[in-house]
N, C-alpha and C positions, 0 to 999 in steps of 0.2 A: 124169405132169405135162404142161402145157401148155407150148406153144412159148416165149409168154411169162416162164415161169418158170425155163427151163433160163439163160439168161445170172447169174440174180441166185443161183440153186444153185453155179453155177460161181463169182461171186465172193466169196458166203460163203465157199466151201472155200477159194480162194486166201488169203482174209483169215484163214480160220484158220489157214491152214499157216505161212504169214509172222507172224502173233501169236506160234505154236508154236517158230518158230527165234527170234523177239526175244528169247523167255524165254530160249529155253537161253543166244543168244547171250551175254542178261545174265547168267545164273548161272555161264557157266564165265568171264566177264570177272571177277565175283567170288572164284570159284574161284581164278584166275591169282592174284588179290590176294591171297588167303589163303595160298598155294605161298609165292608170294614172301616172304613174313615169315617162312620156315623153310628155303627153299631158297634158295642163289644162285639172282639171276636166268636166266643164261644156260643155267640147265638145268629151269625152269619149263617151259618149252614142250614139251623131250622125258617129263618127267613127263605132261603134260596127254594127249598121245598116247596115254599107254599105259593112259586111264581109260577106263570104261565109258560108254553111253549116258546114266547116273543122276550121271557125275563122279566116280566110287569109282574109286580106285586098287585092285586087286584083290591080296588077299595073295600075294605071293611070297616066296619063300625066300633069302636073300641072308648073302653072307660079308660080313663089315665087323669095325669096331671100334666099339667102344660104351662113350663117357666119362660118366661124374657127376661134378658139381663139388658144393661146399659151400662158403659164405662162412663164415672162422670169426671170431666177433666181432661178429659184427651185431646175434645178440638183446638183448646189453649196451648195443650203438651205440641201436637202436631204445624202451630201456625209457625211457620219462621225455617222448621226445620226438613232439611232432605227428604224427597222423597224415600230415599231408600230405607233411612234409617226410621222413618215414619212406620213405614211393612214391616223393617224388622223384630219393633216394638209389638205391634199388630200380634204378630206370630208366634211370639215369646208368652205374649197376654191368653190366646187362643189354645197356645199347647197346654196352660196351666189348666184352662177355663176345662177343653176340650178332655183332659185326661182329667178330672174330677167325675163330667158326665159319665163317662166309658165303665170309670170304677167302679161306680155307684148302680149302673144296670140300665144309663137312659140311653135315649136315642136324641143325636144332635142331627137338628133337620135342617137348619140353613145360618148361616151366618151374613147378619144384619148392619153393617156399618162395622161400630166398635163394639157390638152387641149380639147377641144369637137365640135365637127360636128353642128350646130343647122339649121334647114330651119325655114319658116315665109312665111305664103299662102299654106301648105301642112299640115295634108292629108285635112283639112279644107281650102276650097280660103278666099281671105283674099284680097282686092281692096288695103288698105293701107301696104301691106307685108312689103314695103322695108322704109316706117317712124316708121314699128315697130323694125324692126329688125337696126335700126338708133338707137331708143329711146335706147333699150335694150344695146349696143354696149355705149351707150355714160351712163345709168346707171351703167354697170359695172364698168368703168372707175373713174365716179364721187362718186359714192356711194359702191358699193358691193366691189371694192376691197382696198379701204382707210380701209372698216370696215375689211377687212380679216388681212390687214397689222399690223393693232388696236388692232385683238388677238393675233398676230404674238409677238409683240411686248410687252402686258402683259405677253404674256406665257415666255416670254424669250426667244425667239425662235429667235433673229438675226435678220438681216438686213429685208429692205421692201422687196419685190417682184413686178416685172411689168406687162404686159397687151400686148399682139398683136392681133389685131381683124381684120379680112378680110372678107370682104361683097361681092357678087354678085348676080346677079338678071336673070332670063332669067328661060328659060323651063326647066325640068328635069322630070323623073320618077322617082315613088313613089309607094311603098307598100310595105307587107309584104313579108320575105323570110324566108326561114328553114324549117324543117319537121313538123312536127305533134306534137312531144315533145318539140319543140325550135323554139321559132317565135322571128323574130328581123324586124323590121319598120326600110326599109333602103330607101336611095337616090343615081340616080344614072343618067348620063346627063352630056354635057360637063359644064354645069354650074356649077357644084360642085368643081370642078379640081382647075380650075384660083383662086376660094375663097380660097381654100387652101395655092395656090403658091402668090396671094397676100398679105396674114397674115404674110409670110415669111418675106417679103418686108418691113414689117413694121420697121425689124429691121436697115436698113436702109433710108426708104422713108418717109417723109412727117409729121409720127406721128403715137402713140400706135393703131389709125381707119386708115384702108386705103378701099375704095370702088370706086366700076367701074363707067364707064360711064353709064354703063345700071340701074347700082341702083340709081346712079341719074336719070337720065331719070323717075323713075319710082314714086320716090317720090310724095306724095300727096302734102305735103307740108315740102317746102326746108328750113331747118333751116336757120338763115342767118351769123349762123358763117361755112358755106360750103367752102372750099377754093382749090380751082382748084391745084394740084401739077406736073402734067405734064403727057408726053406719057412714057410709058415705054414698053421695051420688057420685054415679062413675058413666063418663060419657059412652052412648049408645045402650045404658041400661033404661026401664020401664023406672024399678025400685032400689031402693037403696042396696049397699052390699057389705056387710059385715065384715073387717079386716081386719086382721090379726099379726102379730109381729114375733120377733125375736127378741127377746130382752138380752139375752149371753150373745148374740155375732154381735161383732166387731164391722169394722166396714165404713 
């Protein structure tokens, strides 16, 4: 090349490199938004750290606890009535559910129906996961869903609605999945499964909390209304699984 031409070489390239960091700049400012709707804030930024150059959180392996909840009463609440005001209800239920998780230090990984997935020690460890993910399970019950019942009830909108929440404790994997366009913070381990099929359970066993023997076991400190309810088989298990309840939630 000519002498001429090396200044305007040189600021095409700057212009691309600076275009190149805009993009990422805006795609992990997106990214931070997206965190944020699943994680406390103040721990979005150490997440953002520990992504790769693409913004993928890389699978790791993490000890936590791992709740399912279930609205019972909704698909009766929702027959007959608007779609709109059906979401509304939805939303109203989600922001309560949703800002107990946040408070408490969990991470909400997907919302399931009238129900949502949450773990407690992921993608952040967390020594106390399974007194958090207690608190959180015994605040919904006492406080977040009396208040949702409370606008249920001014709006005119029918009867209460109830509560099943199932807890487990143990190893599972963790990170990001999807393309480039579509990131989703999943969980995935035999630990997640049994939370599931013991929330199930609630509608028969013990009470609106049921948790394992391992999320006992793991507790920092054992509330003392803990009340042992028995072994049971729990589908896709070998052996039985020791479950344990709340005697003080409400639900």
């Amino acid at each position: 090349l000519t002498k001429p031409f090396k200044p305007v070489l040189l600021r095409a390239r700057i212009n691309a490199g600076l275009a190149k960091k805009r993009l990422h700049d805006l795609e992990r400012a997106r990214v931070h938004d997206v965190f944020s709707r699943f994680l406390p804030e103040h721990v979005v930024d150490d997440v953002l750290a520990r992504t790769d150059d693409d913004l993928r959180l890389g699978g790791v392996s993490s000890v936590g606890t791992v709740m399912f909840t279930d609205l019972r009463g909704f698909t009766a609440f929702a027959e007959g009535r608007p779609p709109e005001l059906v979401i509304a209800a939805l939303n109203r239920y989600f922001d309560e559910t949703s800002d107990s998780i946040l408070d408490h230090g969990g991470t909400l990984v997907a919302y399931r129906g009238d129900g949502f997935l949450a773990v407690f020690g992921a993608p952040i460890e967390a020594e106390d996961h399974a007194d958090r993910a207690l608190a959180t399970a015994r605040d919904m019950l006492d406080v977040r869903l009396p208040r949702f019942n409370a606008w249920l009830r001014e709006n005119g909108l029918g009867d209460e609605v109830r509560m099943g929440i199932g807890l487990n404790s143990g190893a599972f994997m963790s990170g990001n999945v999807g393309s480039l366009r579509r990131l989703e913070y999943t969980v995935h381990g035999d630990t997640v499964n049994p939370a599931s099929r013991i929330e199930g359970m609630t509608k028969t066993v013990g009470g609106p909390i049921l948790l394992t023997e391992s999320t006992h076991r793991a507790l920092v400190r054992p509330p003392d209304d803990l009340r042992h309810v028995g072994e049971f088989d729990v589908r896709g298990r070998d052996s039985t699984v020791s479950l344990w309840t709340l005697d003080g939630a409400s639900g």
